[in-house]
C-alpha positions as a Python dict, from the first residue, in 0.01 Angstrom:
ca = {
    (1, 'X'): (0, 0, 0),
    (2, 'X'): (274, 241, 64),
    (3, 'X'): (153, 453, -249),
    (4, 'X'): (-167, 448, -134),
    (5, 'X'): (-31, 591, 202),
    (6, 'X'): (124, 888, 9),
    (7, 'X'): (-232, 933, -175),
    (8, 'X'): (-413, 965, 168),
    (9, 'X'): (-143, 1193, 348),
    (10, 'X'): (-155, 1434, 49),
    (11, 'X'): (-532, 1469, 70),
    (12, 'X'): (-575, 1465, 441),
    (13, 'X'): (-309, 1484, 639),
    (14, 'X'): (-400, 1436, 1036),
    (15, 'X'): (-527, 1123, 1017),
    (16, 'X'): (-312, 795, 1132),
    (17, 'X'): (-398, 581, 861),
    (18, 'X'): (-190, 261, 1023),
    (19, 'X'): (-430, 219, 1282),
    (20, 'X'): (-771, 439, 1204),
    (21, 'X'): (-1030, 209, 1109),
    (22, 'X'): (-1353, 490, 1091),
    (23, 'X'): (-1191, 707, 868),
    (24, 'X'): (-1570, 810, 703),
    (25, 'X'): (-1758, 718, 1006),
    (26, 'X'): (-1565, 959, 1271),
    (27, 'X'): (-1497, 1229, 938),
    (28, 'X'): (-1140, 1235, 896),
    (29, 'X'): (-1237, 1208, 538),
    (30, 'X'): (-1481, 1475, 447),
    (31, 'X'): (-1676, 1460, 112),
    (32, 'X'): (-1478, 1670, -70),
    (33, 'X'): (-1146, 1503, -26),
    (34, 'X'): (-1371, 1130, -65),
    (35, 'X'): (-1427, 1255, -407),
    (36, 'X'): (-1070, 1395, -434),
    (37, 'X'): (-926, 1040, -303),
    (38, 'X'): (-1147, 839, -601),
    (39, 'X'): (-996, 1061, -821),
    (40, 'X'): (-688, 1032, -768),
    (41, 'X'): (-718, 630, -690),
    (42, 'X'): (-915, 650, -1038),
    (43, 'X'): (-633, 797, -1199),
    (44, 'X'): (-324, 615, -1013),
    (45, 'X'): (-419, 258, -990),
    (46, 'X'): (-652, 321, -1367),
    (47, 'X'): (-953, 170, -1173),
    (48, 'X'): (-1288, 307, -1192),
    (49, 'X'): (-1455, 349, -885),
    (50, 'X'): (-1847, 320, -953),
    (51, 'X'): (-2153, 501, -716),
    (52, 'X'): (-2167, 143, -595),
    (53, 'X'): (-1816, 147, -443),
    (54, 'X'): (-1873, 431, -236),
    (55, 'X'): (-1991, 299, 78),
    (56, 'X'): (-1826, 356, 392),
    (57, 'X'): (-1671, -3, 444),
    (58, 'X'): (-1450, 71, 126),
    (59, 'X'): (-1317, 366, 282),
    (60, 'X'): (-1318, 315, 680),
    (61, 'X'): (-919, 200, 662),
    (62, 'X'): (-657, 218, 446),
    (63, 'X'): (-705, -137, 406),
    (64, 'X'): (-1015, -135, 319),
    (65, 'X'): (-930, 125, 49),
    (66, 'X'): (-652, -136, -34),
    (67, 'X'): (-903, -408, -82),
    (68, 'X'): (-1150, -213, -277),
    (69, 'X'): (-808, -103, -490),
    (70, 'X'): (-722, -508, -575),
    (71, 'X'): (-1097, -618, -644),
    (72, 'X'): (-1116, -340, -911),
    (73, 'X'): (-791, -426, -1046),
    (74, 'X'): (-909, -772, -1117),
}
């Protein structure tokens, strides 16, 4: 979890991910750095991260992101 911390800080800053649970749905994640976070999850955690994934419940929280991380690990 704490390198997925470092992931989101270095792609968006000004969010609080401890505690944020709307990180889509209120657009502290824009599309450019949702694409930019796969990537770099993609390329980090050697998942891949299909059309299907990308729904806003994978990507609300950083545990949510966390989850989707250990289900594609598996």
């Amino acid at each position: 979890m704490e390198q997925l911390l470092e992931i989101l800080e270095d792609i968006q800053p000004d969010a609080d991910y401890e505690t944020c649970t709307t990180l889509i749905d209120d657009g502290f994640l824009s599309s450019f750095e949702l694409l930019s976070l796969v990537s770099e999850l993609e390329e980090t955690y050697e998942i891949r991260i299909t059309p299907v994934d990308l729904i806003p419940s994978n990507f609300n929280s950083a545990q949510a992101i966390y989850d989707l991380i250990q289900r594609l690990q598996k």
